[in-house]
C-alpha positions as CSV (number, residue, x, y, z in Angstrom):
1,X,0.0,0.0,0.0
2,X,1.1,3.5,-0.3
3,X,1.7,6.3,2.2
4,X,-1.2,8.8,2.2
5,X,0.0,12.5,2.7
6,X,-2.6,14.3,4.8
7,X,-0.7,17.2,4.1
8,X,-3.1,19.2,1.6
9,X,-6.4,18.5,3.6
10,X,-4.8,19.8,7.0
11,X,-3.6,22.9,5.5
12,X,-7.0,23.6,3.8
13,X,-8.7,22.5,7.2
14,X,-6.4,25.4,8.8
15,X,-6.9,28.3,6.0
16,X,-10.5,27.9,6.9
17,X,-10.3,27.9,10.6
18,X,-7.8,30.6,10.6
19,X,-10.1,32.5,8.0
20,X,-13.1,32.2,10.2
21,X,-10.8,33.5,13.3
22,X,-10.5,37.2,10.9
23,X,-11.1,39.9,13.4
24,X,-9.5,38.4,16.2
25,X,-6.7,40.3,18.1
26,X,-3.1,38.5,17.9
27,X,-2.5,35.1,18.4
28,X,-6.2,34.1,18.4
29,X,-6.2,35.4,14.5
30,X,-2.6,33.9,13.8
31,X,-1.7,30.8,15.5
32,X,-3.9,27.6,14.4
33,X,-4.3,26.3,17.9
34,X,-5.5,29.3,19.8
35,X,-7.8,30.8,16.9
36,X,-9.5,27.2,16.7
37,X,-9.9,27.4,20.6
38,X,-10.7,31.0,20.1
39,X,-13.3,30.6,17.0
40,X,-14.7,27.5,18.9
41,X,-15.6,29.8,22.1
42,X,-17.2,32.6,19.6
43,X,-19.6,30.1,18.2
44,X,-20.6,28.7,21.3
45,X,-21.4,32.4,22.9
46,X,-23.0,33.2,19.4
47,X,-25.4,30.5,20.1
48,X,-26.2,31.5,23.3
49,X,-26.5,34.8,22.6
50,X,-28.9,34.3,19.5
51,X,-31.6,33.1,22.7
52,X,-30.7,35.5,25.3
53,X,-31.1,38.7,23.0
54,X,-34.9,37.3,23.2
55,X,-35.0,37.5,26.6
56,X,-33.3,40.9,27.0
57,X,-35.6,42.3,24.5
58,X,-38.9,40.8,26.3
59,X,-37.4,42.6,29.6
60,X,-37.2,45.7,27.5
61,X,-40.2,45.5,26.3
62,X,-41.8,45.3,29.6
63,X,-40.0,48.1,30.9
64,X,-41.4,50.3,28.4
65,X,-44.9,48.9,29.0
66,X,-44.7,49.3,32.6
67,X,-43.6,53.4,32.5
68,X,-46.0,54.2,30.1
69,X,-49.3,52.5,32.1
70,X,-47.6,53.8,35.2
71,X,-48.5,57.0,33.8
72,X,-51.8,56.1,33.8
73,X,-51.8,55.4,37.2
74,X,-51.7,51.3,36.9
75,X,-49.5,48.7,37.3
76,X,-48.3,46.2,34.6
77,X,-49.2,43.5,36.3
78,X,-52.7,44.5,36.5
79,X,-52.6,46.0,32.9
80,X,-51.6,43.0,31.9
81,X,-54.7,41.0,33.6
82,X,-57.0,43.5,32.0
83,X,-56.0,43.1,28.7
84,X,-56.4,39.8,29.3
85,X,-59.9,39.9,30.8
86,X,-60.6,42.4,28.1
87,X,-59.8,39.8,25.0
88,X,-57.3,42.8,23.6
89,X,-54.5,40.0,21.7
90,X,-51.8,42.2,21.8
91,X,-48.3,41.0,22.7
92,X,-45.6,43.2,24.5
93,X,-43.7,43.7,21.3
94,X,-46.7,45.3,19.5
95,X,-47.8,47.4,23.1
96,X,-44.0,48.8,23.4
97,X,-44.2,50.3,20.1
98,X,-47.5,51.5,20.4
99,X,-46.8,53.3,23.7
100,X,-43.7,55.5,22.6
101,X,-45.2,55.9,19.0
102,X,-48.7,56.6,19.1
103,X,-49.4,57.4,23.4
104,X,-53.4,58.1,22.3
105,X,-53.9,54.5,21.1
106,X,-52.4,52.9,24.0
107,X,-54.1,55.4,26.5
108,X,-57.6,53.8,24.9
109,X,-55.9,50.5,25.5
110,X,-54.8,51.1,29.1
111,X,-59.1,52.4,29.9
112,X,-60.1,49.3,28.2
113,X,-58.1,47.2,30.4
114,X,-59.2,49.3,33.2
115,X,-63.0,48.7,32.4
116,X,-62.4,45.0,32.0
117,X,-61.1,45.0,35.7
């Protein structure tokens, strides 16, 4: 049998990890082992990150929410029941925006939600 020469698939392998490590600061852009290590880390905290920005923007959202029916002299917890009561399908995303861009609609929203309770 012959000798096989792994010698063009490693450095391919390499050129791509080290091209996917572009933007890294020193060693973790220019030597193989600690831009793999680096690049494997990045992926792993893009992953995570991908679901937490969900969750930080669902906390914003209710932040927003909650100064704009505090205004109205309510509570988001109770805003929130009285939408609910009320049958008003609106989620926090779509209330967020609608309080900072267009205050009259939500204030009709907030007295609905009053009534209901």
């Amino acid at each position: 049998m012959s000798k096989v020469n792994s010698a063009v698939i490693r450095k391919q392998k390499h050129k791509k990890r080290l091209k996917q490590a572009k933007g890294f600061v020193g060693g973790r852009r220019k030597l193989y082992t600690v831009a793999n290590e680096a690049r494997k880390k990045a992926l792993e905290y893009q992953y995570r990150d991908r679901r937490n920005r969900k969750r930080d923007f669902r906390s914003l959202w209710i932040t927003r929410i909650n100064a704009a029916v505090r205004e109205h002299g309510m509570k988001y917890c109770n805003f929130i029941a009285g939408i609910k009561v009320a049958g008003i399908e609106l989620d926090r995303k779509t209330l967020a925006e609608l309080a900072i861009k267009n205050p009259e609609a939500f204030a009709k929203v907030v007295e609905a939600a009053k009534a209901a309770l």
